[in-house]
DOROVO-363366 format. One record per residue (C-alpha): residue number from 1; z, y, x; residue in three letters. Coordinates in Angstrom, 3 decimals, padded with zeros to 6 digits. Layout:
<pts>
+-----+----------+----------+----------+------+
| pos |       up |    north |     east | code |
+-----+----------+----------+----------+------+
| NUM |        Z |        Y |        X |  ala |
...
+-----+----------+----------+----------+------+
</pts>
This chain:
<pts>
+-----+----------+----------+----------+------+
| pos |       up |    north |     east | code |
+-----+----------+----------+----------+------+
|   1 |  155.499 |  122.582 |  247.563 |  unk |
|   2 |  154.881 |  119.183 |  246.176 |  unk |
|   3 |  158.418 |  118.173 |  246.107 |  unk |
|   4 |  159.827 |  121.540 |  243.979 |  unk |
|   5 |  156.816 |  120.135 |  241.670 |  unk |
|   6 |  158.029 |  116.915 |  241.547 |  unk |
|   7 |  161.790 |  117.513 |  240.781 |  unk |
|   8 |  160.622 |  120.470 |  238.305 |  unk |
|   9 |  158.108 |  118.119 |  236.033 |  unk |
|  10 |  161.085 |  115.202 |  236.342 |  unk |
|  11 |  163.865 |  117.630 |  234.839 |  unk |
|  12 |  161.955 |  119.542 |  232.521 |  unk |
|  13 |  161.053 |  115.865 |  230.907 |  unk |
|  14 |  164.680 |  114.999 |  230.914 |  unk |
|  15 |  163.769 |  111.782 |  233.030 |  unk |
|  16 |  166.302 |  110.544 |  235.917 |  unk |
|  17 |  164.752 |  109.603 |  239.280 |  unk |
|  18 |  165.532 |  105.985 |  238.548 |  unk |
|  19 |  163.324 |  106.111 |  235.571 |  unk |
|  20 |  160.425 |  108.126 |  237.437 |  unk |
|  21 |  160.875 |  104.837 |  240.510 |  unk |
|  22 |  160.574 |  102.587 |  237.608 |  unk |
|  23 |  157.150 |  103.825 |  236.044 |  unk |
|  24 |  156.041 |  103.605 |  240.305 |  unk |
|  25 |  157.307 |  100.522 |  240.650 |  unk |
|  26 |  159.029 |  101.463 |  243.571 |  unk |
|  27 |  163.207 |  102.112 |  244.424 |  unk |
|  28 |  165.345 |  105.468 |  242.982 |  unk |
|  29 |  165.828 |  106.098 |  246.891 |  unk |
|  30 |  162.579 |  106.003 |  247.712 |  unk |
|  31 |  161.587 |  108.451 |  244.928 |  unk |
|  32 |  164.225 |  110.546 |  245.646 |  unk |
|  33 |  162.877 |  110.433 |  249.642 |  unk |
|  34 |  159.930 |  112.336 |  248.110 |  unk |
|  35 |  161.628 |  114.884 |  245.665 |  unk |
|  36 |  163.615 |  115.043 |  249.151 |  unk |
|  37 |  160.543 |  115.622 |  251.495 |  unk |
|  38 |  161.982 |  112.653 |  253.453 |  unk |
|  39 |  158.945 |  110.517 |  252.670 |  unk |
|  40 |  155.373 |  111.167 |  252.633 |  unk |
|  41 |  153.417 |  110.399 |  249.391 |  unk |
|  42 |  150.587 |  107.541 |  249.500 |  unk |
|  43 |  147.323 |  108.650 |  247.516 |  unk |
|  44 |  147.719 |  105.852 |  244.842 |  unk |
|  45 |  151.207 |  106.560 |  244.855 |  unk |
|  46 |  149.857 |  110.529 |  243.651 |  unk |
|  47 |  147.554 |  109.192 |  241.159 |  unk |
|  48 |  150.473 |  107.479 |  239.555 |  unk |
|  49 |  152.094 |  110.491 |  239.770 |  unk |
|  50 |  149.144 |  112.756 |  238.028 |  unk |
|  51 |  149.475 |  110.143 |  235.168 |  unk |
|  52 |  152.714 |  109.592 |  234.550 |  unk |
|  53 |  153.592 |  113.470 |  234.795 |  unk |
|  54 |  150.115 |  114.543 |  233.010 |  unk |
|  55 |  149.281 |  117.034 |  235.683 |  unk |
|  56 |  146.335 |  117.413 |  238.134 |  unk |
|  57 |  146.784 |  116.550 |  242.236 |  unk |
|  58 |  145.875 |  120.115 |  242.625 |  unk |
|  59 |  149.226 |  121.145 |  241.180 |  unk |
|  60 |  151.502 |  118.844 |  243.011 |  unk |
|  61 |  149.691 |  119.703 |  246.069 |  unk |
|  62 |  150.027 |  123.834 |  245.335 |  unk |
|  63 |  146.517 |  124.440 |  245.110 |  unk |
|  64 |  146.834 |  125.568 |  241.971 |  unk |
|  65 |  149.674 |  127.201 |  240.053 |  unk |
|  66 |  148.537 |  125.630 |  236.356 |  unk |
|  67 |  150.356 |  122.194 |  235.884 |  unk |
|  68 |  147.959 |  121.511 |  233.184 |  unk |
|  69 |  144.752 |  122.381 |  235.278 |  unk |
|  70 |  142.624 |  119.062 |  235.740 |  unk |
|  71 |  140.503 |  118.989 |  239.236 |  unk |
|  72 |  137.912 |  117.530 |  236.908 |  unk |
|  73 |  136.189 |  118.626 |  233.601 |  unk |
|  74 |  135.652 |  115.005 |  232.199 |  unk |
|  75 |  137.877 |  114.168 |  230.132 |  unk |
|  76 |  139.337 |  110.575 |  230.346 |  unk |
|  77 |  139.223 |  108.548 |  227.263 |  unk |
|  78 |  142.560 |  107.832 |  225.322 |  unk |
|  79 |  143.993 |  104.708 |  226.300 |  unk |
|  80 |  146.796 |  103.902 |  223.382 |  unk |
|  81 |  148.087 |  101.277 |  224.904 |  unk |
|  82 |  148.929 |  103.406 |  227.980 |  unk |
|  83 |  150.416 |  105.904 |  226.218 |  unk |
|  84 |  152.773 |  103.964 |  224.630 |  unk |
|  85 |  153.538 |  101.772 |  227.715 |  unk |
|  86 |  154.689 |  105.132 |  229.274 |  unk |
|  87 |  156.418 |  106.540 |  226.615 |  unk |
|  88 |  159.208 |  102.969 |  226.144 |  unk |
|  89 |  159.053 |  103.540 |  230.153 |  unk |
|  90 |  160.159 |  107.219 |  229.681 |  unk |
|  91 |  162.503 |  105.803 |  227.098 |  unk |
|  92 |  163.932 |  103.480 |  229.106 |  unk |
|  93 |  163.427 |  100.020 |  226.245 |  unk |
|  94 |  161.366 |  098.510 |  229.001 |  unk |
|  95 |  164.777 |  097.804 |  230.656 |  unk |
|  96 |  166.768 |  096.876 |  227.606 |  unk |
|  97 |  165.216 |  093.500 |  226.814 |  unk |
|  98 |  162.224 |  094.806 |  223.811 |  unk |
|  99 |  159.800 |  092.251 |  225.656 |  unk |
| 100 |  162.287 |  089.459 |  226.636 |  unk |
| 101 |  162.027 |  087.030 |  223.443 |  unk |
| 102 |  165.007 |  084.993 |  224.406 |  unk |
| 103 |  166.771 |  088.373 |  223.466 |  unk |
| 104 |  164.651 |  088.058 |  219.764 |  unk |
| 105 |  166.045 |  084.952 |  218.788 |  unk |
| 106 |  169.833 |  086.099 |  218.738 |  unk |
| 107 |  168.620 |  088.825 |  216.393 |  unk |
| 108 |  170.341 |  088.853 |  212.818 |  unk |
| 109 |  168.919 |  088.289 |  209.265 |  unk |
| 110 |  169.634 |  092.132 |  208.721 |  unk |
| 111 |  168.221 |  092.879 |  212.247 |  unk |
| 112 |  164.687 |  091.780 |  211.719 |  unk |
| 113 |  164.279 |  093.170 |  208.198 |  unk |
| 114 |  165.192 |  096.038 |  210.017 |  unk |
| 115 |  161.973 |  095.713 |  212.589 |  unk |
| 116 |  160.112 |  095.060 |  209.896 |  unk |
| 117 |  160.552 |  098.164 |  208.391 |  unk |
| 118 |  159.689 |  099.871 |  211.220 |  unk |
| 119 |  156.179 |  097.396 |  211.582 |  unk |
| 120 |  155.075 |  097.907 |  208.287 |  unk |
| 121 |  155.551 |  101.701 |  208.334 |  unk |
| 122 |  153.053 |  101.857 |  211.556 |  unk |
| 123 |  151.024 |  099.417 |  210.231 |  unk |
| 124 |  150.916 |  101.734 |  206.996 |  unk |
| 125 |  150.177 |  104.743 |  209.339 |  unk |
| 126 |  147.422 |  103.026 |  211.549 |  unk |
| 127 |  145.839 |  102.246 |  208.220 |  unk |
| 128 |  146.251 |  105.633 |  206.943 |  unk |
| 129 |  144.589 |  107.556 |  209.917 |  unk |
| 130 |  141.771 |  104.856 |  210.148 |  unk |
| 131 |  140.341 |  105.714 |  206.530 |  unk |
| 132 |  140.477 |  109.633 |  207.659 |  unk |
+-----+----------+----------+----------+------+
</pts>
């Protein structure tokens, strides 16, 4: 049951198994091992899995049919900086050198007017929604 629910929430995100490994921290093979039912799933291993895939254990494990069901009613509180740290994993710009600044400096004049653009826009944004 649990590997159907793996490979289903994977491809209906669009995500490769190399970029499912990644958020892990483990190898492609070994994820695939457990799409595969070749390898049995650790609990923290699961819990990583119930976060990165926004689901409940009880639907991975086929307890329940509701991949948005939560095994509890407390609600966790939002962590941004989780959020986005999964979403440029699910993009795949943790891979393409955003946080290696030796790749910053080769940047061009045009380049970082360009990022800072994009800064000042959610800066703009963050101040918006803050006076709400």
């Amino acid at each position: 049951m649990i590997t159907e629910r793996l490979k289903k929430l994977r491809e209906s995100r669009g995500l490769t198994h190399t970029q499912v490994a990644e958020y892990l921290g483990i190898t492609r093979q070994a994820y695939t091992n457990y799409e595969n039912g070749d390898r049995e799933i650790k609990t923290e291993t699961l819990r990583k899995l119930v976060d990165f895939f926004n689901t409940s254990a009880d639907y991975l494990l086929g307890t329940t049919d509701d991949p948005s069901s939560s095994t509890s009613n407390v609600e966790k509180p939002y962590d941004s900086l989780t959020e986005i740290t999964k979403y440029i994993q699910q993009l795949g710009i943790d891979n393409m050198g955003f946080f290696d600044i030796e790749k910053w400096k080769n940047l061009s004049p045009e380049d970082v007017e360009e990022i800072k653009k994009h800064f000042d826009y959610v800066v703009f944004k963050a101040i918006q929604n803050n006076q709400k």
